[in-house]
C-alpha positions in Angstrom: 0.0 0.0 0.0 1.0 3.4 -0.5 1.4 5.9 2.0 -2.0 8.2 3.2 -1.3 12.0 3.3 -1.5 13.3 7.0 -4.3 15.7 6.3 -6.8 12.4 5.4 -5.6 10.8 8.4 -6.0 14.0 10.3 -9.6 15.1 8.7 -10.9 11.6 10.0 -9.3 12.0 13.1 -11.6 15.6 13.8 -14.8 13.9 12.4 -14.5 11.4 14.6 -14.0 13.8 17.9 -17.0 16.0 16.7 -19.0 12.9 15.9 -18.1 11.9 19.4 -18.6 15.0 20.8 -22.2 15.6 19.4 -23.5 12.3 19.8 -22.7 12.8 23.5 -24.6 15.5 23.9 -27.3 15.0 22.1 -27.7 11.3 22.7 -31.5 11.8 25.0 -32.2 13.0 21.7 -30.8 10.5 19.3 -29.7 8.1 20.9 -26.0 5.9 21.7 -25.2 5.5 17.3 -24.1 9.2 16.6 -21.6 8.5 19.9 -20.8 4.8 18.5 -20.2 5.7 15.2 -17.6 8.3 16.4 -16.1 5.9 18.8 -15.4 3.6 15.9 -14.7 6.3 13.0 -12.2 7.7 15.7 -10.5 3.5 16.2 -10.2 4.0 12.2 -8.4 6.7 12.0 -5.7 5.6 14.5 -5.6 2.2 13.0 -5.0 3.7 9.9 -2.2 6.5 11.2 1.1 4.1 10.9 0.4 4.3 7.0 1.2 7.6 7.3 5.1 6.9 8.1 5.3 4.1 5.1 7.5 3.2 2.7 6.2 3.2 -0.6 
C-alpha cells in the first residue's frame, strides 16, 4: 500500500472527535449510534495512522 497524506488521516481524526462530541450531547435525543459511530470512525483513523510513516 502506499502511503495516506497526514491531512486524510487527520480530517478523519476531527470527524470522529466531533461525531463523538455531538452524539454525546445530544444522545437523550438520538440516541447511543451518533456516539458509536464516532467511537469507531475515531479507532479507524488511529488504525489507519502508521500508513502515514510508510515506505512506498
Amino acid at each position: 500500500m502506499k502511503k495516506l497524506p497526514i491531512w486524510i488521516v487527520t480530517t478523519l481524526f476531527l470527524l470522529g472527535i466531533i461525531t463523538t462530541y455531538v452524539g454525546w450531547i445530544d444522545r437523550h435525543e438520538v440516541g447511543y449510534l451518533p456516539f458509536a459511530l464516532g467511537v469507531v470512525w475515531i479507532l479507524f483513523s488511529l488504525a489507519s495512522a502508521p500508513r502515514i510513516f510508510a515506505d512506498d
